[in-house]
C-alpha positions in Angstrom: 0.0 0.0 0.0 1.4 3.4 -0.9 1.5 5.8 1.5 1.5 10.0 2.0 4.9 11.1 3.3 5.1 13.6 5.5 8.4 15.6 6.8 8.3 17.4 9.8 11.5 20.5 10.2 14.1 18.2 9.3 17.3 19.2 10.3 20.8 17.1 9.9 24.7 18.4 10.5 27.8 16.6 10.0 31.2 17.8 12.0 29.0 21.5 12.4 28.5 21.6 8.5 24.6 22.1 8.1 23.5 19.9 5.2 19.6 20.4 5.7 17.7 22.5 7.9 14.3 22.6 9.1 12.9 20.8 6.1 8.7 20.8 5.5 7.2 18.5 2.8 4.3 17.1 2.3 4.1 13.8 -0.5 0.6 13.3 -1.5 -0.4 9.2 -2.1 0.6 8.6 -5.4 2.3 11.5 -6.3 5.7 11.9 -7.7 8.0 14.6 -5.9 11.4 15.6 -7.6 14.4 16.9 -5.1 15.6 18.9 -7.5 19.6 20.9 -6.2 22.9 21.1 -7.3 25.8 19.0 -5.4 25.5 19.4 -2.0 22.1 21.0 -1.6 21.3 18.5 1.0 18.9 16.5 -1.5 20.5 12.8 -1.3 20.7 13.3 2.7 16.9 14.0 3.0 16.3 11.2 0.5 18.3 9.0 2.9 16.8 10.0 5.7 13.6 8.7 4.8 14.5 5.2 3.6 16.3 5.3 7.3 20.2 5.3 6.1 20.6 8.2 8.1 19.2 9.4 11.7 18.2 12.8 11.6 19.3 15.5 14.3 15.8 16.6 14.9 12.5 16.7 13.3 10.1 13.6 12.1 8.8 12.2 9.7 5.3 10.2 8.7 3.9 7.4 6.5 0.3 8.1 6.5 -0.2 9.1 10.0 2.8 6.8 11.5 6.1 8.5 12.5 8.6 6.5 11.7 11.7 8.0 13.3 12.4 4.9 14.7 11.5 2.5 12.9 14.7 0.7 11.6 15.3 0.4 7.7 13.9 -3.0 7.5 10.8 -2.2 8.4 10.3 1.4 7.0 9.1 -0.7 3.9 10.7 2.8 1.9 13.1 1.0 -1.0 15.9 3.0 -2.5 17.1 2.6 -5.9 20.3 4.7 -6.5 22.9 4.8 -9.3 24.7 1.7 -8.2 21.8 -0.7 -8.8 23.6 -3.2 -6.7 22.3 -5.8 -8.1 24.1 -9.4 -8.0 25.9 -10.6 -10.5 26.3 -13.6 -9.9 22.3 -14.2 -10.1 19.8 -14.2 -13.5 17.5 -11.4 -13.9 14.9 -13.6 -12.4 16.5 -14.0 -9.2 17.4 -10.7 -8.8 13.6 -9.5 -9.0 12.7 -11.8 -6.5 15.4 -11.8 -3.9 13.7 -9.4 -2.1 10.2 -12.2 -1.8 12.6 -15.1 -0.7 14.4 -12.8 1.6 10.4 -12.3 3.2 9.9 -16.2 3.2 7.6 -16.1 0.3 6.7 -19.2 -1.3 8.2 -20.0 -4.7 4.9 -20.1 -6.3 4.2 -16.6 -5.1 7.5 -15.5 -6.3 7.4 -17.1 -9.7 4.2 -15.6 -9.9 5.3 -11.9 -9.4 8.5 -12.3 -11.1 6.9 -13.0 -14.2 4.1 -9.9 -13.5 7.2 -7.3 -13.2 9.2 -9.2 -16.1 6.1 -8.2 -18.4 5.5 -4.6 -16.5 9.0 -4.0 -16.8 9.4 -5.1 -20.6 12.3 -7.5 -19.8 10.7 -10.7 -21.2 13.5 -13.0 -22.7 16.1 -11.9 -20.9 14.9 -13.7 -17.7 17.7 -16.1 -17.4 20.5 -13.3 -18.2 22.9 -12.2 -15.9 23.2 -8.5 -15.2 26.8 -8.3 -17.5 24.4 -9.5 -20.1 22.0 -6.6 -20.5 22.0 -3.2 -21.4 22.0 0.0 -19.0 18.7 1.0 -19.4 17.6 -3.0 -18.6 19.3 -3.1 -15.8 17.9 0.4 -14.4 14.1 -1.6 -14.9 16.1 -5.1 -13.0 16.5 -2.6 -10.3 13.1 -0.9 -10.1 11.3 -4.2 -10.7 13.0 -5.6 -7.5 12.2 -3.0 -5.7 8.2 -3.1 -6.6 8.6 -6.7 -5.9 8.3 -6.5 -2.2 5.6 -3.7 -2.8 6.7 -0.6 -0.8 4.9 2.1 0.4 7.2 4.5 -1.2 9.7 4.4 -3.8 12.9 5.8 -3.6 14.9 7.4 -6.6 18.7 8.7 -6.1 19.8 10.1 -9.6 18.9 6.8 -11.2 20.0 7.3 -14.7 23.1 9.6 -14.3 25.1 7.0 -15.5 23.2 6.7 -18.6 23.9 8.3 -22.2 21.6 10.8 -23.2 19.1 9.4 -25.5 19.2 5.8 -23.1 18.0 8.5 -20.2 15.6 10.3 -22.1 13.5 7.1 -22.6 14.1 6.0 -18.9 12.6 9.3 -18.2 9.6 8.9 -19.9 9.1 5.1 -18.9 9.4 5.7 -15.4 7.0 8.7 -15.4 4.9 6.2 -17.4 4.8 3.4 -14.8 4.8 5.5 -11.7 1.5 7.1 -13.5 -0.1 3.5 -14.3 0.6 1.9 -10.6 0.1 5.4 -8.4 3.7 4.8 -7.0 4.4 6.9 -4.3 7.3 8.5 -5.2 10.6 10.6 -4.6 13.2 10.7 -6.7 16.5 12.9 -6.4 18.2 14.7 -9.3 20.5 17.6 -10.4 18.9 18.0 -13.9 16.3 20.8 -14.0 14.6 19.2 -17.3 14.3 15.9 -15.9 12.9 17.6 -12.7 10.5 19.8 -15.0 9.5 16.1 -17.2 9.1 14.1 -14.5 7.5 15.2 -11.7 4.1 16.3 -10.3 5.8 18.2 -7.5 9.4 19.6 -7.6 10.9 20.5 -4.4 13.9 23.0 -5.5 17.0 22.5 -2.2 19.4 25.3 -2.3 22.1 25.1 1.0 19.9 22.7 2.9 16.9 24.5 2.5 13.6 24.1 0.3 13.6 27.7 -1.3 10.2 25.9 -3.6 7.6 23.1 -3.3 5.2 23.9 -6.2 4.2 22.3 -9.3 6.5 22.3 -12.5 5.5 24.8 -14.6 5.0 27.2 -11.2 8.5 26.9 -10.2 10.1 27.3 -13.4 8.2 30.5 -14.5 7.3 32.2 -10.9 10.6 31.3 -8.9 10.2 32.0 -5.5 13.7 34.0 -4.8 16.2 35.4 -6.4 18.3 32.4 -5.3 16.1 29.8 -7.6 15.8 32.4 -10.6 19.5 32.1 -10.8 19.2 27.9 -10.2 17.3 27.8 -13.2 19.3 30.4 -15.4 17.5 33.8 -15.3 20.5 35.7 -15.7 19.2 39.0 -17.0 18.4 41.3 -13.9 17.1 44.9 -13.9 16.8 46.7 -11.2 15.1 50.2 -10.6 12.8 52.2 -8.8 9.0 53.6 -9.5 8.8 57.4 -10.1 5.9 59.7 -11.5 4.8 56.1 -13.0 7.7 55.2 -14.9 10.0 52.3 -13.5 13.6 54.1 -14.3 16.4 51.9 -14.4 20.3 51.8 -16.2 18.7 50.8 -19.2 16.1 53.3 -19.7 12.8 54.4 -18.2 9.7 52.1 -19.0 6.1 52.8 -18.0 4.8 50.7 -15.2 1.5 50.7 -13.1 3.6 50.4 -9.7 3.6 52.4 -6.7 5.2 55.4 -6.2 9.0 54.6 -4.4 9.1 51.1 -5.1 13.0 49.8 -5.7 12.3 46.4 -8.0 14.7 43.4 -10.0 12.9 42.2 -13.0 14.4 39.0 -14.1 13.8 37.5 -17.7 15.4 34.4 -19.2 17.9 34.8 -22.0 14.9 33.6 -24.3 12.6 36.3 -23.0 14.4 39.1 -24.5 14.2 40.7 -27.7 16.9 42.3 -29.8 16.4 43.9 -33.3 18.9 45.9 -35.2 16.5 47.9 -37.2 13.9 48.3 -33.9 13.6 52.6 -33.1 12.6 51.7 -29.6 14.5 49.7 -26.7 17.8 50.1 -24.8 20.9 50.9 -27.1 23.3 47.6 -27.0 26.3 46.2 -29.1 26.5 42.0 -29.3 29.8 41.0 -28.0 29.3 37.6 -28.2 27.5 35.1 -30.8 27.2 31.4 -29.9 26.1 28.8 -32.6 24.2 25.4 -31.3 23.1 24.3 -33.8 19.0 24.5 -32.8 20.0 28.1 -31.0 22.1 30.8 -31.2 22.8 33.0 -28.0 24.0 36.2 -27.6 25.7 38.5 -25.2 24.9 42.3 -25.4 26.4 44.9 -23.6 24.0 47.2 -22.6 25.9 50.5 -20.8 27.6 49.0 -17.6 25.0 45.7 -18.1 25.7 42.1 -19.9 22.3 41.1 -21.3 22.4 37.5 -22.4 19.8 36.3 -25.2 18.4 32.7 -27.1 16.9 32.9 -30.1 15.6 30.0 -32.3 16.2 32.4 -35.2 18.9 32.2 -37.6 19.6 36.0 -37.8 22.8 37.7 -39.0 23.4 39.5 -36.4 27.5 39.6 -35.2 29.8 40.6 -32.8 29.9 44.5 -32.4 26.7 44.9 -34.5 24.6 47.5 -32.8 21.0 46.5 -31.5 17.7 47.4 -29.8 17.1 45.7 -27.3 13.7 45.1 -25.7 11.7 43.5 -22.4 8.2 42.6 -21.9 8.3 44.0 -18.3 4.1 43.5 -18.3 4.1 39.4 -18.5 7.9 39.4 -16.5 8.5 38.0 -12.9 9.9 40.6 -10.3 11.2 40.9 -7.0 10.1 43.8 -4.6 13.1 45.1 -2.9 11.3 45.7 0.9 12.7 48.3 3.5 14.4 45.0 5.4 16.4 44.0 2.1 14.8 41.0 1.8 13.2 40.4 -1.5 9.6 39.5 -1.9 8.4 37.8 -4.9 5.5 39.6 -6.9 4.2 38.1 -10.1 
């Protein structure tokens, strides 16, 4: 039975060094919740707290209504699949899948019975009897996953399980796990450093920046109405422009725009490199020159320097436009995410 995980200010330190603190999350039955942080964010130590690899320095945390603090590992019934696989090599496919079952004292009827369930669920069928030297990557990430469904857990446990995978191999894990986690209503949490695979995957992402969760929010929520300037930066905004409101005009180092703030507000606006526009022929727009033109391929991307600024820019468009040409450039400041700059320093998003 899958369960709803809940995570009560979760705090953990090693040798003084605060790797998460004060952690709140909520994991809905069924739902599938991506830890989504650079190296050292404190993402793999959370995940690890909840399969009970680690003991927490304070805080809880709850299957359903049950804490589980301490409840050892064996009986959390939480199953973590991480890069490794670990699975044995000296043992067929088979075997592996249902080492957890024998482990449990199941009888071999029941385990040849749900061996050969995951073996179709999984797409492994005729490679039963293979060892896993005998398979492919991707095959033995669904070995892995199928063992672990095997003994039926309440929650399943991802740690960046197709790192080690090249990039089209990981694209279709991707899309096959979301796809089975969808069709079985797997509780799940799965930890990764790869924004898109975050943004693909999951119904929730949790965004950990320095042991903290600076966003809990849907996909599409976080990536286009970040919650700081700390997770703006996480997922690449790079273009800031900052100014204050006066006699309705927002003026800033680029140029004075009309705006409907109020009067004395000091704001950042933050686009994306794609959300800016540049034209060498436009009569409106702040006066730049490129000073850097990357092909790839699918995109080119631009650096403009705009006055004392560095304006970075994608476009999809193959345009002719080269290194110390003179553009326009121009920001759609009505649809844009900004921060309000209070009296305490502290930003506050406004959307």
């Amino acid at each position: 039975m899958m369960s709803k995980i809940r995570i009560n200010r979760l705090s953990k330190a090693y040798d003084g060094n605060q790797v998460i603190h004060n952690i709140d999350m909520e994991v809905e039955e069924g739902e599938l919740v991506v830890l989504l942080g650079p190296s050292g964010s404190g993402k793999t130590t959370l995940l690890h707290g909840i399969a009970g690899l680690v003991h927490m320095d304070q805080g809880s945390i709850y299957f359903d209504e049950e804490c589980i603090d301490q409840v050892p590992i064996e009986k959390r019934n939480a199953v973590l699949v991480d890069q490794s696989l670990l699975l044995f090599p000296h043992m067929t496919l088979n075997q592996n899948i249902g080492f957890g079952l024998k482990m449990r004292g199941m009888s071999k009827k029941h385990i040849d019975e749900k061996v050969k369930a995951l073996v179709a669920l999984l797409e492994l069928g005729g490679h039963e009897n293979k060892r896993p030297n005998e398979i492919s990557g991707g095959q033995m990430q669904r070995v892995a996953i199928a063992r672990a469904l095997a003994i039926e857990p309440r929650v399943l446990l991802l740690d960046e399980p197709f790192s080690k995978l090249d990039i089209v191999l990981r694209k279709n894990m991707q899309k096959f796990v979301r796809g089975l986690q969808k069709k079985l209503g797997i509780t799940m949490i799965m930890v990764t450093h790869d924004k898109e695979e975050a943004l693909s995957m999951a119904d929730k992402v949790a965004v950990l920046l320095d042991g903290t969760i600076q966003q809990f929010d849907t996909p599409d929520k976080v990536y286009e109405r970040p919650a700081s300037r700390a997770v703006a930066d996480f997922f690449g905004m790079r273009n800031y422009i900052e100014g204050y409101v006066e006699n309705g005009q927002l003026v800033t180092e680029l140029g004075v725009f009309r705006t409907h703030h109020k009067e004395g507000l000091k704001l950042t606006y933050v686009f994306r490199p794609e959300e800016i526009y540049i034209d060498h022929e436009a009569f409106e727009g702040a006066l730049g020159v490129i000073i850097n033109r990357t092909y790839l391929g699918d995109k080119i991307t631009y650096e403009i320097a705009c006055k004392e600024q560095i304006i970075y820019h994608i476009t999809l468009q193959h345009k002719a436009l080269k290194p110390g040409d003179t553009v326009k450039v121009n920001f759609d400041f009505k649809n844009a995410v900004y921060f309000e700059t209070a009296s305490d320093n502290k930003e506050k998003l406004t959307c």
